[in-house]
N, C-alpha and C positions, 0 to 999 in steps of 0.2 A: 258830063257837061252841067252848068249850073243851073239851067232851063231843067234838066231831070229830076234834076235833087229836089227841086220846091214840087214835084207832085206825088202826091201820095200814094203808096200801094196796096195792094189789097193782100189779105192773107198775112202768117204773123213773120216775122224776122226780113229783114233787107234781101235774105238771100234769095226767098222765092218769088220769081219775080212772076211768075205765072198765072198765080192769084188763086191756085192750086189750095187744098187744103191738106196740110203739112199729119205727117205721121204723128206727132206729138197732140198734133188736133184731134185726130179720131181715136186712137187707142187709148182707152182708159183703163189704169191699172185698177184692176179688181182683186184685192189684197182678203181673204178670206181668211180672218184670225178665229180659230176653234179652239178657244181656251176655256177650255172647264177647268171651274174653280173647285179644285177639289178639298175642301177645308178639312184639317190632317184634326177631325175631332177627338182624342184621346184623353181617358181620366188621368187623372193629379196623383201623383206619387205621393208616397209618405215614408215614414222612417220613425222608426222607434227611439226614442230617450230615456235613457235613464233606466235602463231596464235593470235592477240586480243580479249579480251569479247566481244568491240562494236567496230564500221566501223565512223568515225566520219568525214571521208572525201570521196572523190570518187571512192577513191583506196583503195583495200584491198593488203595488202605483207605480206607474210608470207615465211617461208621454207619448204623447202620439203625434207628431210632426208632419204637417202636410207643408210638401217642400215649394210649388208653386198656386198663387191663388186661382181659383176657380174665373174662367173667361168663358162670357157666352157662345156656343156654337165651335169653341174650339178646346179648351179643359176644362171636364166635366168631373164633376161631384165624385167621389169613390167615397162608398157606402162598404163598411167594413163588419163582420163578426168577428167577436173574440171571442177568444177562451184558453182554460189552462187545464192541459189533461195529462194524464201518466203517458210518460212514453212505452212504460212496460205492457199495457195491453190498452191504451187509450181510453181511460175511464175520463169520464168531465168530472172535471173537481171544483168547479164556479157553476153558477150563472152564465150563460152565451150574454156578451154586453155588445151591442146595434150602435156601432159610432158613423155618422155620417160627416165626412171631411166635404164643407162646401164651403167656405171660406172665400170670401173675395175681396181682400183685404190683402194690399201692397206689401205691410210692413208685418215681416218676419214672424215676428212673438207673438203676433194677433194670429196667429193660425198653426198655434202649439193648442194640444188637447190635453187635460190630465184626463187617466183614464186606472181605475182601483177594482178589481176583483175583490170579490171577499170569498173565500175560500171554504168549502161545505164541509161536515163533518167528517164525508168521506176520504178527503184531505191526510188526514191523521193516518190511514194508513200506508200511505206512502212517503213517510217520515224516512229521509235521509235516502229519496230517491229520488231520480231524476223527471224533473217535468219540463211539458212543451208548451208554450206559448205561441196559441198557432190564431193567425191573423189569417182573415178569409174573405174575399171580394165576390159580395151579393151582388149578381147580374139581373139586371133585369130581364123578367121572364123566365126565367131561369131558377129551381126550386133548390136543386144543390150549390152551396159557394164553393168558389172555387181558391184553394191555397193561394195566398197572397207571400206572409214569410212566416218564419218558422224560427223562435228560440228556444235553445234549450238553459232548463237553469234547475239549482236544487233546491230542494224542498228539506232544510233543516229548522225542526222546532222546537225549543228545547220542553225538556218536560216540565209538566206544572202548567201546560197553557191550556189547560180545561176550563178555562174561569168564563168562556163563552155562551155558557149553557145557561148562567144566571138571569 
């Protein structure tokens, strides 16, 4: 009737007319999101360039390519030793050289390393053998590194390259 329609009712939707308070009123969804944010922190990769088959002079150059820049709290610095040893009984024949790849820098070529051995005397006796170029990731806290990669390449020098001594 039209007398009904003009008064108002209490409680929410036309339907209840009782003035009742409706299930959609009391029940509150309590939505309990346990999202741990588990930020997937890992060091930055790298990759070696340019590395030669054989060593033909005292110095070995090569690059050191770190393939993504360094982000806070999620790719982290990779701190590297080098070195180049005999494979025949592992003698070091450099200098250990401490590269730290921390780069945070977008753009590609900005986070190439050159990276030169100079190679020791004791070098010379393994003239037309095989050596390793072994890259090694210094952990923190941690006093041993641990193998990173591994090339093998040769060591030919021709004779007459004693002229180092002077």
């Amino acid at each position: 009737s039209p007398a009904q329609a003009q008064v108002p009712r209490s409680g929410s939707g036309s339907r209840f007319v009782h003035g009742g308070t409706s299930l959609q009123e009391v029940v509150v969804p309590v939505i309990k999101l346990k999202r741990e944010r588990k930020v997937e922190s890992r060091v930055v990769e790298a990759e070696l360039l340019r590395v030669p088959a054989k060593i033909t002079t005292g110095k070995l150059s090569f690059g050191l390519f770190q393939l993504e820049p360094v982000e806070p709290k999620k790719r982290l610095p990779l701190q590297l030793r080098i070195g180049l040893y005999a494979k025949a009984d592992g003698a070091l024949l450099c200098a250990h050289r401490s590269v730290l790849l921390d780069s945070a820098a977008s753009e590609a070529r900005e986070r190439e390393q050159q990276v030169v051995l100079e190679l020791s005397n004791a070098a010379s006796d393994y003239n037309n053998k095989t050596l390793e170029l072994r890259l090694e990731q210094q952990l923190d806290g941690v006093a041993t590194p641990v193998p990173y990669k591994t090339v093998e390449l040769k060591l030919q020098r021709p004779f007459g390259s004693d002229f180092d001594d002077f």
